[in-house]
Backbone bond lengths (Angstrom), bond angles and torsions (degrees), N, CA, C in turn:
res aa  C-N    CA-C-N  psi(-1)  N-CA   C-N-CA  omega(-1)  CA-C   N-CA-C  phi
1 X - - - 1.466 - - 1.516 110.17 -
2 X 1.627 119.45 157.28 1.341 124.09 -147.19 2.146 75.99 -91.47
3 X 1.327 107.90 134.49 1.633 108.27 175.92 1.818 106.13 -68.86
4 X 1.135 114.62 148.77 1.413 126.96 -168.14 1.745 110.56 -76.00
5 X 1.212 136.43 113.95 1.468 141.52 160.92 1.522 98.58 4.48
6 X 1.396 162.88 95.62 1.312 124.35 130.49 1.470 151.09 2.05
7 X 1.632 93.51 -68.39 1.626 96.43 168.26 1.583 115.32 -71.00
8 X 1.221 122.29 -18.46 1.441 103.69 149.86 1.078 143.03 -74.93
9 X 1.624 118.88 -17.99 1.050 104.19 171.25 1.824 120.92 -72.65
10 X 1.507 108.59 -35.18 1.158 100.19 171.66 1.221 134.64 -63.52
11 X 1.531 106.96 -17.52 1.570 113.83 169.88 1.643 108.84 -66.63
12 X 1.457 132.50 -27.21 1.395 146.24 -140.67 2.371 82.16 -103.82
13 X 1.388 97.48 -30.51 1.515 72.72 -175.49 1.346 106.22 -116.73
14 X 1.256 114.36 28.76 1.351 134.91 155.16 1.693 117.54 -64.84
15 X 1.908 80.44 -56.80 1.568 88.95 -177.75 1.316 108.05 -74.83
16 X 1.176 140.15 -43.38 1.332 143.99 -168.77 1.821 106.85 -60.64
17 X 1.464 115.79 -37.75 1.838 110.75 155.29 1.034 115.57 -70.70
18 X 1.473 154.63 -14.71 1.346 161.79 133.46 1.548 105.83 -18.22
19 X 1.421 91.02 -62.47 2.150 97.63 -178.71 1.129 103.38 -49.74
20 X 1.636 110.73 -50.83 1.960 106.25 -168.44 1.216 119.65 -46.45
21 X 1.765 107.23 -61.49 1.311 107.95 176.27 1.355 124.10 -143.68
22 X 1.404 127.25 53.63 1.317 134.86 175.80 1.775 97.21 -55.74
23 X 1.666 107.12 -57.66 1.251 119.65 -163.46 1.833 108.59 -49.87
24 X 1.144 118.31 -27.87 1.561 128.87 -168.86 1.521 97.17 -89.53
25 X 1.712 121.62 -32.48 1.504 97.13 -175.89 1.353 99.93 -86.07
26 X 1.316 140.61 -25.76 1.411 140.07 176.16 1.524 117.22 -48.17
27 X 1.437 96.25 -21.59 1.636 102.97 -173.97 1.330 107.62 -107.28
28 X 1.243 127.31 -21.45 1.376 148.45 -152.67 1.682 100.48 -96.08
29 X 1.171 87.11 -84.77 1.269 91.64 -173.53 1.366 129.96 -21.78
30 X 1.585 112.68 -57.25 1.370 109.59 -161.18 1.411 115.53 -70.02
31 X 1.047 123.21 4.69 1.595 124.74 -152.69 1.423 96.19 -134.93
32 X 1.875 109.03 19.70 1.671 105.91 177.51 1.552 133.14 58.75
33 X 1.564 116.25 16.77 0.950 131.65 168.66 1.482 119.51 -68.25
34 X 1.679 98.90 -69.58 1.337 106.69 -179.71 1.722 132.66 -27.71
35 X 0.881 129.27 132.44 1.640 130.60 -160.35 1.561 98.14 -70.63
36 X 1.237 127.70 118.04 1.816 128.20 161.99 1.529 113.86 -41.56
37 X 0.889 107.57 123.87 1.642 107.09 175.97 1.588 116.43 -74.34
38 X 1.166 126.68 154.32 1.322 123.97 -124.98 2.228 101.89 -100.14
39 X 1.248 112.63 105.90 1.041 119.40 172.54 2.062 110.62 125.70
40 X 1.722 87.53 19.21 1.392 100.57 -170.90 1.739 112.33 -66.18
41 X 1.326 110.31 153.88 1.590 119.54 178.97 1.368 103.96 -54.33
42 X 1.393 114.36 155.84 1.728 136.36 164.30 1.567 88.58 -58.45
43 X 1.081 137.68 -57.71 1.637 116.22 -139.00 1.789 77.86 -98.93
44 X 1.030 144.57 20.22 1.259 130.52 153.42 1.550 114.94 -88.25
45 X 1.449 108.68 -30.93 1.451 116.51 169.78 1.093 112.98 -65.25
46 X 1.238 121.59 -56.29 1.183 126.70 175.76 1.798 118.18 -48.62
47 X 1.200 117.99 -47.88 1.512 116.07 155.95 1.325 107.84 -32.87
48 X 1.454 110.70 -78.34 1.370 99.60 -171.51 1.242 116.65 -52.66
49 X 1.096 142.77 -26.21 1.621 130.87 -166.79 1.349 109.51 -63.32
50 X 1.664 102.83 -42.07 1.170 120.72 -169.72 1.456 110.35 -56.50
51 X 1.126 108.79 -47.30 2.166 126.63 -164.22 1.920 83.11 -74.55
52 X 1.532 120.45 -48.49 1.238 94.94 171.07 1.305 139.23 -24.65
53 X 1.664 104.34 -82.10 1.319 131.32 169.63 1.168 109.55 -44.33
54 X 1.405 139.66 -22.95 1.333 126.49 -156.48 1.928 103.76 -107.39
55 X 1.686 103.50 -13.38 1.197 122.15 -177.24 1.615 116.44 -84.58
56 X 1.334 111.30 -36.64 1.330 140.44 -175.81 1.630 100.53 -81.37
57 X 1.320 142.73 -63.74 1.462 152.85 129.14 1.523 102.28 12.65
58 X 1.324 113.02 -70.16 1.595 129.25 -165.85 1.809 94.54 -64.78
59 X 0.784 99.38 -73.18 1.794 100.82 -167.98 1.474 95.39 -50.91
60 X 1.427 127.11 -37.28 1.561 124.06 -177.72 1.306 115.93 -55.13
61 X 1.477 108.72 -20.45 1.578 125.94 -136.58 1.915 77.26 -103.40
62 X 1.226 114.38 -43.88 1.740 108.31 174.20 1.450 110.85 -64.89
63 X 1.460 121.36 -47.95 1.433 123.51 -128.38 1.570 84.60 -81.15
64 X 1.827 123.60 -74.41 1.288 129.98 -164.27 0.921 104.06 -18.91
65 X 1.939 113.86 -87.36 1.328 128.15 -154.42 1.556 116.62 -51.08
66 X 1.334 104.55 -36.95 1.681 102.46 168.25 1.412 109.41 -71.14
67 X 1.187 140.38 -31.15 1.623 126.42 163.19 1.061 106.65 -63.60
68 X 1.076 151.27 -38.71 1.370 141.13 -152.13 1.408 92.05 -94.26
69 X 1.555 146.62 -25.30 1.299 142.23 172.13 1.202 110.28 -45.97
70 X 1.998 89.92 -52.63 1.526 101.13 -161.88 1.205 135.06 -49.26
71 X 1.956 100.56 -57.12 1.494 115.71 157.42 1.274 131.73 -71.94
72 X 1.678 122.60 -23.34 1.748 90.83 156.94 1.542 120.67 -96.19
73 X 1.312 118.55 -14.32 1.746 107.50 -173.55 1.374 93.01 -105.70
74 X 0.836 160.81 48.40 1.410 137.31 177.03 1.896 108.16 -142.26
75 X 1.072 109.39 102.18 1.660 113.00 -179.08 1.326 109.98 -100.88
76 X 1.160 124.06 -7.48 1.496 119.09 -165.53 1.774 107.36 -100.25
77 X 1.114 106.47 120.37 1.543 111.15 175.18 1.503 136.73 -50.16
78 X 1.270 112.53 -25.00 1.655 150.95 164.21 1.568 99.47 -68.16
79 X 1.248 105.58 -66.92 1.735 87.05 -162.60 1.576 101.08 -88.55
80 X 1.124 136.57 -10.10 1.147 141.41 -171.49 1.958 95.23 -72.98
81 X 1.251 122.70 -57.08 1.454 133.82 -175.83 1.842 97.97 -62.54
82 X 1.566 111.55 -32.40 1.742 114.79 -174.55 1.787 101.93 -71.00
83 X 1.233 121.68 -22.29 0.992 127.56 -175.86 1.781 116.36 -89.00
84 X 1.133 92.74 -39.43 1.673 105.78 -167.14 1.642 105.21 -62.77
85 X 1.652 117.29 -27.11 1.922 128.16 176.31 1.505 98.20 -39.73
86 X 1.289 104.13 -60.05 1.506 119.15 -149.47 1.656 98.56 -85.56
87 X 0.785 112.92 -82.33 2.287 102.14 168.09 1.527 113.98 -22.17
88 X 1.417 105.88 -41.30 1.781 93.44 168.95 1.421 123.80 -70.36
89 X 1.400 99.74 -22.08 1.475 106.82 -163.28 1.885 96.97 -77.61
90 X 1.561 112.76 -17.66 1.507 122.26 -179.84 1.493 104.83 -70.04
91 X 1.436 102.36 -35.96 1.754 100.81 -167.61 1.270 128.43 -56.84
92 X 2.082 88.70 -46.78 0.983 141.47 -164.20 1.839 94.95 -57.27
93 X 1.671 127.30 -60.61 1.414 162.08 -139.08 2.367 72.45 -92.52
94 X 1.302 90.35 -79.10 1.849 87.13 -167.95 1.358 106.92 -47.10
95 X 1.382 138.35 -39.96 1.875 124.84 -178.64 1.815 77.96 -73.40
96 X 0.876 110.28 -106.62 1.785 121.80 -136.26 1.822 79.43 -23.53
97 X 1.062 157.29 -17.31 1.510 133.50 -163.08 1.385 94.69 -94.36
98 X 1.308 112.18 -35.62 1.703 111.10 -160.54 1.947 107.89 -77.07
99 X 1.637 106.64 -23.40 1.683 122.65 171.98 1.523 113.32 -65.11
100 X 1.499 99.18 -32.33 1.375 112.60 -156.89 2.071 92.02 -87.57
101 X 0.733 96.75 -7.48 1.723 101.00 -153.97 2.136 94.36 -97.09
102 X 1.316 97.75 -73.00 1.255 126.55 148.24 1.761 120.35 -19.29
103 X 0.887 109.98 -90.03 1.674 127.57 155.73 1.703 120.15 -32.79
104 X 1.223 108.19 10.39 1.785 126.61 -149.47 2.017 86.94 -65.52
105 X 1.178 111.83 -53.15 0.842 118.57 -142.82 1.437 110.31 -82.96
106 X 1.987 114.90 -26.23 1.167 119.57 155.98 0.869 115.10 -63.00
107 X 1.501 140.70 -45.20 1.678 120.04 178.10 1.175 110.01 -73.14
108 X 1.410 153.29 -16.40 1.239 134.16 158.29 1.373 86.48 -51.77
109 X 1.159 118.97 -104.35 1.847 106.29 -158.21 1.579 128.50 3.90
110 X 1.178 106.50 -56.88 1.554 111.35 -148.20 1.709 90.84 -95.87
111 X 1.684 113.45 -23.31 1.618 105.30 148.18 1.192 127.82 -42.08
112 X 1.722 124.56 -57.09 1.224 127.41 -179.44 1.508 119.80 -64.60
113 X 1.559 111.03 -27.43 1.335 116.38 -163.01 1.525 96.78 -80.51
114 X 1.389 110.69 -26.45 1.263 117.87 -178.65 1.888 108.09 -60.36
115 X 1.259 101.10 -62.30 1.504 121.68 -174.15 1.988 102.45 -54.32
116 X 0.770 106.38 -42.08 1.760 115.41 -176.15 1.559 105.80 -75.43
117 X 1.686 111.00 -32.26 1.717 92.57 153.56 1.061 142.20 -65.47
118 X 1.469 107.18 -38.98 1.453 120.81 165.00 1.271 128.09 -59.42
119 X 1.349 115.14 -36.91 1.941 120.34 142.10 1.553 126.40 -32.68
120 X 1.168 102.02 -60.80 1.421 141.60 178.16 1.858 93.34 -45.43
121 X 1.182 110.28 -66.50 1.400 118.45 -164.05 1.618 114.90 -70.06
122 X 1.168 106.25 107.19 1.799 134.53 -170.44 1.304 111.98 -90.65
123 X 1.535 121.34 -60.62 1.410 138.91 -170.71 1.452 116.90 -60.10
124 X 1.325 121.72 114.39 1.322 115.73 -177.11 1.783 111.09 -55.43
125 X 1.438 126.17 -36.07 1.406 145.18 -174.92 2.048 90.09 -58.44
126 X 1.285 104.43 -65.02 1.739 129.78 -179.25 1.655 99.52 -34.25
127 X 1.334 90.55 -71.91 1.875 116.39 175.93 1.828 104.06 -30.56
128 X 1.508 100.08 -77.54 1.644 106.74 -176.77 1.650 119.78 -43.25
129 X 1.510 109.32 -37.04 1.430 119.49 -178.38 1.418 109.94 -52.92
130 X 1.345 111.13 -53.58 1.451 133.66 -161.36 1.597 90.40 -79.99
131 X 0.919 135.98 -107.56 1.305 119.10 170.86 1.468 153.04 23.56
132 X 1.657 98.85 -59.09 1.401 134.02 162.30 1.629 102.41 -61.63
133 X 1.357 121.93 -45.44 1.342 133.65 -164.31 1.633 104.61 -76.60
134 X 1.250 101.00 -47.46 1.345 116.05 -163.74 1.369 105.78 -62.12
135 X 1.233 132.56 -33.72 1.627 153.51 -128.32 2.103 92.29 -110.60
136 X 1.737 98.24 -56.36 1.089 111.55 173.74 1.611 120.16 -52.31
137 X 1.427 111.31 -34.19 1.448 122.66 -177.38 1.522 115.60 -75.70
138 X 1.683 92.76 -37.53 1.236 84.28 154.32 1.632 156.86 -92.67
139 X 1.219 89.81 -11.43 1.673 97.33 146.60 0.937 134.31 -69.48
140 X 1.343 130.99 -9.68 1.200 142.14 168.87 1.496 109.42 -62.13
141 X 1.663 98.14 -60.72 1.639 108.71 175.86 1.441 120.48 -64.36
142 X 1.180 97.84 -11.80 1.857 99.58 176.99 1.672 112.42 -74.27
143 X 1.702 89.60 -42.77 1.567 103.73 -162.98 1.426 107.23 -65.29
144 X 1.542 116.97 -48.37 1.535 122.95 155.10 1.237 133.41 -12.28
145 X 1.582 85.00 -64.75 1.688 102.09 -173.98 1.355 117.88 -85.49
146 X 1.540 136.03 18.85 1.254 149.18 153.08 1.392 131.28 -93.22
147 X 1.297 95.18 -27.27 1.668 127.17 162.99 1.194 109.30 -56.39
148 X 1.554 107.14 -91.13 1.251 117.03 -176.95 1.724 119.21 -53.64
149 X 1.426 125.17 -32.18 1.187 95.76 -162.35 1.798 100.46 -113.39
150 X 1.892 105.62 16.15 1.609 115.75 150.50 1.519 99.13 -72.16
151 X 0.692 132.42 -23.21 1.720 130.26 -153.65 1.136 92.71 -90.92
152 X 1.741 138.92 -55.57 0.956 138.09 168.21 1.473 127.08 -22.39
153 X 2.139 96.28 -71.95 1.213 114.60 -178.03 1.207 114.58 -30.77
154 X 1.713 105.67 -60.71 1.646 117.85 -168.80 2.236 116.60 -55.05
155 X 1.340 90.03 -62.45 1.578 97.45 178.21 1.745 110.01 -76.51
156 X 1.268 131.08 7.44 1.689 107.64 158.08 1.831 96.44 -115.47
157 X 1.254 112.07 -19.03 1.218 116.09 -179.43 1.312 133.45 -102.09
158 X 1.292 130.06 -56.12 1.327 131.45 166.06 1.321 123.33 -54.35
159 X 1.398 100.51 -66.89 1.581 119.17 172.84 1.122 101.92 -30.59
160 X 1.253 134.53 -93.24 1.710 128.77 -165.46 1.590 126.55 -30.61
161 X 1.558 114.14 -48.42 0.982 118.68 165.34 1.721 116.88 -87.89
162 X 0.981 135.15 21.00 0.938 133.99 148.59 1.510 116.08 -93.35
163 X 1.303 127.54 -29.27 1.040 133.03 -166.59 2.204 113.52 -84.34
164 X 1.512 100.00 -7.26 0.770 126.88 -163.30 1.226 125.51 44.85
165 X 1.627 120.63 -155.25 1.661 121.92 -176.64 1.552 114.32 -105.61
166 X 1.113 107.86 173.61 1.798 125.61 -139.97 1.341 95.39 -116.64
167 X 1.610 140.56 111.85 1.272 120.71 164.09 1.781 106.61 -106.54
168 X 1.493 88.39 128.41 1.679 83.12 155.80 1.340 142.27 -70.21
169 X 1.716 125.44 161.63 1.430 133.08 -138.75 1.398 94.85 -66.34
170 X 1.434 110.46 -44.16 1.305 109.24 -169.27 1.772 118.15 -83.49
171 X 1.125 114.18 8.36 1.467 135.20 -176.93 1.909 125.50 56.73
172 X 1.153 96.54 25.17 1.396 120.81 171.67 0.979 129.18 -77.70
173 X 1.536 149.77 -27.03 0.925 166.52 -134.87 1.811 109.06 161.97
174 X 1.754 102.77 117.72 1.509 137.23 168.11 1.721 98.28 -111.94
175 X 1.469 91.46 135.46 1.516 98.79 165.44 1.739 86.95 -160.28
176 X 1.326 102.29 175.54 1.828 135.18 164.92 1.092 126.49 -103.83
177 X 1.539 106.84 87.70 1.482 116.50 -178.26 1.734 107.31 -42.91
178 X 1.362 95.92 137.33 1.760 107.24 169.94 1.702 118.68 -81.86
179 X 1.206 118.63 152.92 1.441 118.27 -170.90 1.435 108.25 -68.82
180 X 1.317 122.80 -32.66 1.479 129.68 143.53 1.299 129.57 -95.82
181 X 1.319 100.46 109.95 1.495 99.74 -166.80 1.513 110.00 -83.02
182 X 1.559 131.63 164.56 1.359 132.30 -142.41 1.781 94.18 -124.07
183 X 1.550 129.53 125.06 1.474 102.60 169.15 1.418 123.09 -68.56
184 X 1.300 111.37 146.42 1.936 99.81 173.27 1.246 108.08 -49.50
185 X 0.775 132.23 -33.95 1.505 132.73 -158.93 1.568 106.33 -44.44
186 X 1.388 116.47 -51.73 1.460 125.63 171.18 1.468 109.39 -75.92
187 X 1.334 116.67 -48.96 1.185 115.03 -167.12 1.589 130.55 -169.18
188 X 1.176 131.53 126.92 1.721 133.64 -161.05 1.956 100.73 -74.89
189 X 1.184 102.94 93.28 1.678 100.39 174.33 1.601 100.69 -71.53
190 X 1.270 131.57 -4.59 1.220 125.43 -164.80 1.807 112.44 -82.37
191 X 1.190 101.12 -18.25 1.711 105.41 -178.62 1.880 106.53 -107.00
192 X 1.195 105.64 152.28 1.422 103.80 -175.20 1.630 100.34 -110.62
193 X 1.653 101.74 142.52 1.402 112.58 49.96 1.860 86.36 -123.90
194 X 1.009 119.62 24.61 1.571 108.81 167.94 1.605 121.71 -81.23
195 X 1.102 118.16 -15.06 1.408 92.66 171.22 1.877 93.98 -105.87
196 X 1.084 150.14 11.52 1.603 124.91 147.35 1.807 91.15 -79.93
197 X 0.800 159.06 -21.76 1.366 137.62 177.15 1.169 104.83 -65.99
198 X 1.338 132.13 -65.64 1.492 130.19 -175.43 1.287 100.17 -75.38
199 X 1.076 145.52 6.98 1.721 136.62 153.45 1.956 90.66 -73.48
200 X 1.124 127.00 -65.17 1.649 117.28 -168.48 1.577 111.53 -60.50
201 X 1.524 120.79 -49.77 0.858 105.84 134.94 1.835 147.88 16.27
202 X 1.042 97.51 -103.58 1.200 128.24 177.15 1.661 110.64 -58.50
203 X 1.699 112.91 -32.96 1.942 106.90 163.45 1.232 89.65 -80.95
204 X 1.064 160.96 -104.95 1.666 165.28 -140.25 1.506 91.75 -19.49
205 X 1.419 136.26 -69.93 1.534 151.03 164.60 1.357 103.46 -23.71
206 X 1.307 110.10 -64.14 1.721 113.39 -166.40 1.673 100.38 -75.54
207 X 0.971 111.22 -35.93 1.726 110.37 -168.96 1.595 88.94 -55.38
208 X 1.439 126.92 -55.79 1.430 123.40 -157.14 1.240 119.63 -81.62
209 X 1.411 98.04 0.89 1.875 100.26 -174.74 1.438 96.84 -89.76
210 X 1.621 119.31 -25.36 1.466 141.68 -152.87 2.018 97.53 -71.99
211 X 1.786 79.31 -53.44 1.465 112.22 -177.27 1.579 100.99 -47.61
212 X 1.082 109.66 -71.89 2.003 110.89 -172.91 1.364 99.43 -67.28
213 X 0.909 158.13 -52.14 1.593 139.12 137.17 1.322 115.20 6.29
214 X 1.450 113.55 -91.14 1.778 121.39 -177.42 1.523 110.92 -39.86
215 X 1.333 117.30 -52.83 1.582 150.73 -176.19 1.759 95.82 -40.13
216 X 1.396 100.35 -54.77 1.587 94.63 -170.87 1.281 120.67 -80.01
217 X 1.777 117.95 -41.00 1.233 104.37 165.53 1.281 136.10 -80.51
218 X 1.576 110.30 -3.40 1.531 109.84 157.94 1.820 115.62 -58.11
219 X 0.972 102.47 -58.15 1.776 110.73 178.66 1.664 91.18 -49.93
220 X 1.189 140.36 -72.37 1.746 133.22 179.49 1.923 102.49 -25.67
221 X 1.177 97.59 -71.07 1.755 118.26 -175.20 1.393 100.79 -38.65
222 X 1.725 113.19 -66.59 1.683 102.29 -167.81 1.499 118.02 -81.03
223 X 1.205 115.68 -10.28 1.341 122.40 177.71 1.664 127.38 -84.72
224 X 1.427 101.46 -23.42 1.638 129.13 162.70 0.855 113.96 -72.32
225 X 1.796 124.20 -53.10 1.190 111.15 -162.67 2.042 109.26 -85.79
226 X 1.009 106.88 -11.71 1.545 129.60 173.79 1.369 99.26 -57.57
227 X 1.200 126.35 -88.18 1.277 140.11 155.88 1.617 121.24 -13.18
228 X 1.584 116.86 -47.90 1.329 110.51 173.00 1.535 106.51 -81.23
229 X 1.115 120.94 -13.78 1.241 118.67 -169.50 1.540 108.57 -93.93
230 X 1.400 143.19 -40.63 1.220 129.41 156.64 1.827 99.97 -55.64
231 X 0.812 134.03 -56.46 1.752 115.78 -169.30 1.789 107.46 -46.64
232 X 1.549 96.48 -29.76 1.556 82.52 171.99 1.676 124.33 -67.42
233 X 1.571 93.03 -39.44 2.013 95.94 173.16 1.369 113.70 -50.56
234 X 1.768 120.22 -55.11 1.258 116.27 176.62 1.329 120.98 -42.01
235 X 1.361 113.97 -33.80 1.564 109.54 179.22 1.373 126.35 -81.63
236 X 1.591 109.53 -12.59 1.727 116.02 179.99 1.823 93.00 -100.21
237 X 1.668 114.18 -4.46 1.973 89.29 167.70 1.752 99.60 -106.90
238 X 1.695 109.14 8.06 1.323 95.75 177.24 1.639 107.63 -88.63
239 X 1.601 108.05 -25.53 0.813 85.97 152.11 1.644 166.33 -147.55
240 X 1.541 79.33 67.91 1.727 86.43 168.48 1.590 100.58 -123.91
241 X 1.436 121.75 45.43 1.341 143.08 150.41 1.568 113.39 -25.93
242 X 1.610 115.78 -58.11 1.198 135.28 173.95 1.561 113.50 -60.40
243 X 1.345 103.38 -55.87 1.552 104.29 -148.02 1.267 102.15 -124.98
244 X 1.238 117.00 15.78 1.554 128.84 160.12 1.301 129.60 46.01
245 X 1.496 138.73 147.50 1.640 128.31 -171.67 1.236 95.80 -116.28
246 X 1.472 94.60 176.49 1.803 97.52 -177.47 1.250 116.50 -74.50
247 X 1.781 134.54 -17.43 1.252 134.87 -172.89 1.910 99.61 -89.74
248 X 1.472 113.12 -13.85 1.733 99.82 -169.87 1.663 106.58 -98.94
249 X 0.583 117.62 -172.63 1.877 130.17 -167.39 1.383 91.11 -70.81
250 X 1.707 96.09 161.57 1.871 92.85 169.34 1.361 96.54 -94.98
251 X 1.086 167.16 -34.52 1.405 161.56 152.74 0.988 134.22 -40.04
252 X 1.471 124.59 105.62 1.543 126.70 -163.01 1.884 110.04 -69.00
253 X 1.458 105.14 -9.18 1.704 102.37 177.63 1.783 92.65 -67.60
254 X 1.847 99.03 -57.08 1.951 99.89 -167.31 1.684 108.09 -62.12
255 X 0.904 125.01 6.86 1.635 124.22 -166.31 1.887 82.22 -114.67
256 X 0.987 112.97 -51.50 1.708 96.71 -167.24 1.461 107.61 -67.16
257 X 1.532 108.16 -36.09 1.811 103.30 -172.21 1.745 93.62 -77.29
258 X 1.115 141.43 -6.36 1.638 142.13 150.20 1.077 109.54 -31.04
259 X 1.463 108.71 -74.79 1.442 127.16 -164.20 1.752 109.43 -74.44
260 X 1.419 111.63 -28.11 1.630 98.74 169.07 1.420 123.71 -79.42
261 X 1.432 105.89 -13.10 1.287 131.29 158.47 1.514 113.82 -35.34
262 X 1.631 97.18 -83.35 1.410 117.10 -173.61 2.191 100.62 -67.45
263 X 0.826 90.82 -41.14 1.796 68.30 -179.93 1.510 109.50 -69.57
264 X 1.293 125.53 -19.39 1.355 106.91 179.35 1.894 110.85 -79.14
265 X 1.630 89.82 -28.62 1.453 79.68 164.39 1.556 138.51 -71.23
266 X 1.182 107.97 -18.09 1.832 143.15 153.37 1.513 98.78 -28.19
267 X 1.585 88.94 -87.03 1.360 98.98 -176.53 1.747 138.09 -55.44
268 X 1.546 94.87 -20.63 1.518 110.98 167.54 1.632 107.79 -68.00
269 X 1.081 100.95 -49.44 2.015 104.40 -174.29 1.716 106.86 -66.53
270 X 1.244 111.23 -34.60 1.336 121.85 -179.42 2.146 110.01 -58.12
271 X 1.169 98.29 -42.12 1.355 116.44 -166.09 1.717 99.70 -92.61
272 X 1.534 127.26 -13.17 1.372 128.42 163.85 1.007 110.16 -77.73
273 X 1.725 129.84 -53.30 1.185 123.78 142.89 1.358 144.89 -0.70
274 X 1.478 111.82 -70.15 1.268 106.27 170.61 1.578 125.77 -58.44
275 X 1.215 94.82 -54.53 1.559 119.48 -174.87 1.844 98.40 -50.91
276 X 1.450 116.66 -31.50 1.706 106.73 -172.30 1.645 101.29 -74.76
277 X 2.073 109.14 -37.33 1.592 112.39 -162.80 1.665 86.45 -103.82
278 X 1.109 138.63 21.93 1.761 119.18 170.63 1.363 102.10 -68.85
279 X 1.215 125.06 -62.62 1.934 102.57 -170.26 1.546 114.06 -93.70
280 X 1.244 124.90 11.87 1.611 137.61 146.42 1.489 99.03 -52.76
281 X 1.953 112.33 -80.30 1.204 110.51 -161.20 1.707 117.68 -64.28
282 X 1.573 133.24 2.61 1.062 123.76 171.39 1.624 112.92 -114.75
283 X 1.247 93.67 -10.14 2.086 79.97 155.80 1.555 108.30 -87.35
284 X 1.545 122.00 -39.39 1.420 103.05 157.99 1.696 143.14 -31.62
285 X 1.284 106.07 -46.25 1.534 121.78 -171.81 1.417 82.56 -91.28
286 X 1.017 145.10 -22.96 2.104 131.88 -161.03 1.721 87.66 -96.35
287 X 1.299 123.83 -55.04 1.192 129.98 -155.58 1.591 110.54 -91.38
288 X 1.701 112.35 -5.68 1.742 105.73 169.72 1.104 112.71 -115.17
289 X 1.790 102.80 13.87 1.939 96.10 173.16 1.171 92.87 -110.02
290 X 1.797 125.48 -14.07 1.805 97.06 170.97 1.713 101.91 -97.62
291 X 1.292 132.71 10.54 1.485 132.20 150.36 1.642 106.65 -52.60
292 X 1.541 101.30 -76.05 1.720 117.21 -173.62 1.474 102.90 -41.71
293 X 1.548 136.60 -25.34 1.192 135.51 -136.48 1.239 101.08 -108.70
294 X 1.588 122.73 -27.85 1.066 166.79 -109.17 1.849 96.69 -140.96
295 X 1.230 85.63 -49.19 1.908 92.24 -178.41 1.433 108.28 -74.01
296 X 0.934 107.18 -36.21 1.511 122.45 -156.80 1.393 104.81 -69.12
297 X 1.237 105.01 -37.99 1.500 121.94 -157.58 1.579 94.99 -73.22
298 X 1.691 112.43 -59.89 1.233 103.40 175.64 1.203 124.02 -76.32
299 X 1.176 156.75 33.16 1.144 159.43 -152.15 1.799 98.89 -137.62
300 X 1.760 107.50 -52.67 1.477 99.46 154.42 1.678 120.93 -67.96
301 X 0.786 115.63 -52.26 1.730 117.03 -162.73 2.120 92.25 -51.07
302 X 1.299 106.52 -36.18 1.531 99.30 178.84 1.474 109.28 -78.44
303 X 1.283 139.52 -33.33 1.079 143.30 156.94 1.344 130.42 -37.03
304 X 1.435 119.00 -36.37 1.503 148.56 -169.42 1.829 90.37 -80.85
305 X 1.886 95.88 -57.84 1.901 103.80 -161.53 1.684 94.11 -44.94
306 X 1.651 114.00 -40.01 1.440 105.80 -132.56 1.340 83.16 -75.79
């Protein structure tokens, strides 16, 4: 048989790490998440520090002023709890960003470990598995990211103007309350052009809280489904253990220490894993049972109004 291009093949498993996680640096990246690749310039760090700070700022730029509403203008127990969903959901957006930031260095890892399987992977049967997996992960991250950043659209965008404008008692002043409302204390969103500034504002804020949201369960999605997907290879060289393929050893001793090989490497990626989503996955579960808890609440109290 005619031997295969080289530089294509490496171009071919180029593309095939592309599938894993193109979708995660598209999301990643911009918001200074993404891990620096290793031997990067000072003024590239420095970028990032910057997109840090400037990301962290933005969500600050929601969270304060709506606390500070909360605790001095706000007496009513109802809207005070209607308010508190969305400030958690800030807290919620600042840890998973600050793990994700922090953690820099485990997801480089489990990037490379990722990329070195796909090297690794010879077998056209091997190939399809990974693939199949890869494809799945990424629908996952697609499906996410339509969710979350429809959800967005609707509550910094629709909502307001759907909800229409606000006249005061004395009929002097109409404005459009913001989904976070601002205390006077800093500043009157009620006169323009300051409250359409902090209305744009305020989507740029929500887009990025949306963003470290998507960001995290994409990294869950491609890193799971990676993970389930080599356990599937281990199981198509476990089993032809016996009767061996043309890419594994002819010796069923060198074919078994293969496969204890590859599961310990299994189990290594499995255990990077956790360690990248351990304090992701428990502000998730802490922060979507007082969301759900949160829903519930208003969902009766409007039930009761009607």
């Amino acid at each position: 048989m005619k031997k295969a291009n080289p530089l294509l093949t490496v171009h071919d498993r180029k593309k095939d790490l592309q599938l894993s996680i193109q979708l995660n640096r598209w999301i990643l990246k911009p918001l200074g998440a993404w891990p620096k690749a290793r031997g990067t310039l000072n003024i590239e760090r420095y970028a990032y520090a910057m997109i840090n700070v400037a990301c962290v700022s933005l969500i600050g730029f929601l969270f304060v002023p709506s606390a500070m509403y909360l605790v001095l203008e706000m007496d009513d127990a109802y809207n005070i709890l209607k308010l508190t969903g969305p400030l958690n959901f800030c807290i919620m957006a600042v840890i998973k960003y600050s793990s994700m930031i922090f953690r820099e260095q485990d997801i480089r890892s489990g990037i490379e470990h990722i990329a070195c399987d796909w090297t690794n992977t010879q077998h056209p049967n091997d190939r399809a598995i990974m693939v199949r997996n890869a494809r799945f992960g990424r629908r996952l991250v697609s499906i996410c990211a339509f969710f979350m950043y429809g959800g967005a659209t609707f509550y910094y965008v629709a909502l307001p103007f759907n909800n229409g404008k606000v006249t005061e008692e004395d009929g002097n002043l109409t404005y459009r309350p913001l989904m976070y409302p601002v205390a006077r204390v800093l500043i009157d969103t009620r006169y323009t052009p300051i409250g359409e500034i902090f209305f744009l504002i305020q989507c740029l804020s929500g887009f990025i809280v949306h963003s470290i949201a998507t960001g995290a369960c994409s990294l869950a999605a491609a890193f799971a489904m990676h993970a389930y997907g080599r356990l599937e290879v281990l199981i198509q060289w476990i089993e032809h253990l016996v009767d061996g393929r043309e890419d594994l050893y002819d010796n069923v001793d060198e074919r078994l220490a293969m496969i204890v090989q590859q599961h310990v490497r299994i189990l290594h990626f499995v255990s990077l894993t956790d360690k990248i989503l351990r304090e992701i996955s428990v502000v998730e579960i802490v922060g979507c049972t007082l969301s759900m808890c949160f829903l519930g609440y208003y969902i009766v109290m409007v039930r009761i109004t009607i």
